[in-house]
Steps between C-alpha positions, in 0.01 A plus 500: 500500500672858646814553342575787756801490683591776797807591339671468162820586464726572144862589468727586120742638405487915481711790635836296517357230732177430572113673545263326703127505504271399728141448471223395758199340515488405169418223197793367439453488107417897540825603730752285244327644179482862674838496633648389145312816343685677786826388437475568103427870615811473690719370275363711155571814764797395606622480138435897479673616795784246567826708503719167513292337112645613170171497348272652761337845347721661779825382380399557150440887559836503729675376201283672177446843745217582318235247481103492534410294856195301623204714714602296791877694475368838418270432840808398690725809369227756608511371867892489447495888397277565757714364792797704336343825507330394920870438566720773322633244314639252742264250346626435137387214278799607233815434740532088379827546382649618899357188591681284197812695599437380882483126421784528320702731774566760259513885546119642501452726240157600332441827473117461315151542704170464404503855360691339227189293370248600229181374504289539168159299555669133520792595340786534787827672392847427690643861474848438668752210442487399859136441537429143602165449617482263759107426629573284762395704804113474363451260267475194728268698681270592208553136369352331804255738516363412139524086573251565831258712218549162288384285792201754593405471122541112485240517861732432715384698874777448733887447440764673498854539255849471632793660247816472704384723798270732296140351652124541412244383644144507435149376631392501851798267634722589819850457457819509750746656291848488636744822459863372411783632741716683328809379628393166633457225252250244670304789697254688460469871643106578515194345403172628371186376437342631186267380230368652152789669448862572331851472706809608369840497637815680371823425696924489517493097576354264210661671254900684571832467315778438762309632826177693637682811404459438108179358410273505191319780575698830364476817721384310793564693788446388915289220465522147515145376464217669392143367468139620392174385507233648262246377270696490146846289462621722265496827659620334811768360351622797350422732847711243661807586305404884458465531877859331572633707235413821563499489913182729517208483667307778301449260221254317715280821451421343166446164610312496817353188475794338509639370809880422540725388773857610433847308684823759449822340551500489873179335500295781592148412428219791387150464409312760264122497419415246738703257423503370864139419530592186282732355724 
């Protein structure tokens, strides 16, 4: 008897609400056992770089400042530093307590940067009281990323992962992918038409304390949506924020197979590296 079924979908609990994956053309008994493996990744990941757990390795070094860390967060902190120096600083992994004072509408102070971290092997040193490290803006990338590899591994050819907005998909499927409007709820701005590939948005409207004006990302600048298409979750994630951060187009010199479509405030739309060709 074939146990294949044309699509196979599985939803838990990860990133504050929920991921979704979706596999196709499959054994039934292979997608559920594959996307379980998955979704262990996920959550043993998760438990590294979760800013909001007591006990991930990332709240543990916040707290202990000196502390040796997991390959997967030395990995993650290289990219970090690298988007740091690309964007003269604008980009900065060590600013988690501005964002703690924002939720809590007190004065932002932190006068840290990344400069103020030493890095000995796996050994990462806090060198300045107000160093909170705060992953967020590429860890859901590079944790998606790593439950696809799990599905690959487990033989699984065409699928893709959904963590809250941060998307990758892989095989030979077509997909519609709707682009949210940034100031309209229920609509959606664009639409492309991708496959094998990793889309990341960063923007001013999922996440904001009191209005547009104020949201989670710090030093955000113009924009109000940015998104990128490119073939690793993690690095798009993290160009995503680095490009709404640091309002310069130069940094795309680095990255030129990523294409992005950025929305500024007035809903000005601009396309970079060919983004347009997948609309």
């Amino acid at each position: 008897m074939d146990d294949t079924i044309d699509e196979f979908v599985f939803r838990k609990p990860l990133f504050g609400k929920d991921v979704e994956i979706v596999l196709y053309d499959i054994d039934e008994e292979l997608a559920l056992e594959a996307a379980e493996k998955a979704y262990a990744e996920g959550v043993r990941l998760s438990r590294i770089f979760n800013f909001y757990d007591d006990k991930s390795e990332l709240s543990l070094l916040n707290k202990e400042r000196s502390r040796q860390m997991p390959d997967e967060f030395m990995r993650l902190l290289d990219i970090a530093k690298e988007f740091y120096i690309l964007t003269d600083g604008r980009y900065d992994v060590t600013l988690g307590k501005i964002f703690q004072q924002r939720k809590k509408g007190l004065r932002e102070t932190a006068g840290c940067s990344f400069k103020d971290i030493k890095i000995e092997g796996n050994t990462v040193t806090l060198n300045h009281d107000d160093v909170l490290i705060d992953m967020g803006s590429i860890a859901k990338g590079f944790i998606v990323e790593r439950m696809v590899e799990v599905l690959e591994d487990e033989g699984v050819v065409s699928g893709l992962v959904d963590g809250r907005g941060d998307l990758r998909i892989f095989g030979e499927n077509t997909q519609d992918i709707g682009i949210q409007h940034p100031r309209k709820k229920d609509e959606m701005i664009a639409k492309i038409i991708v496959s094998d590939c990793a889309i990341a948005t960063s923007g001013d409207y999922n996440q904001f304390i009191g209005s547009f004006d104020n949201p989670h990302i710090i030093n955000s600048l113009n924009y109000a949506s940015i998104t990128v298409v490119g073939d690793d979750l993690a690095i798009a994630d993290a160009f995503a924020t680095a490009f709404y951060v640091s309002n310069n187009p130069e940094i795309l010199e680095r990255y030129k197979n990523l294409k992005v479509m950025t929305i500024d405030k007035d809903m000005n739309i601009k396309y970079y590296n060919g983004f347009e060709e997948l609309l």
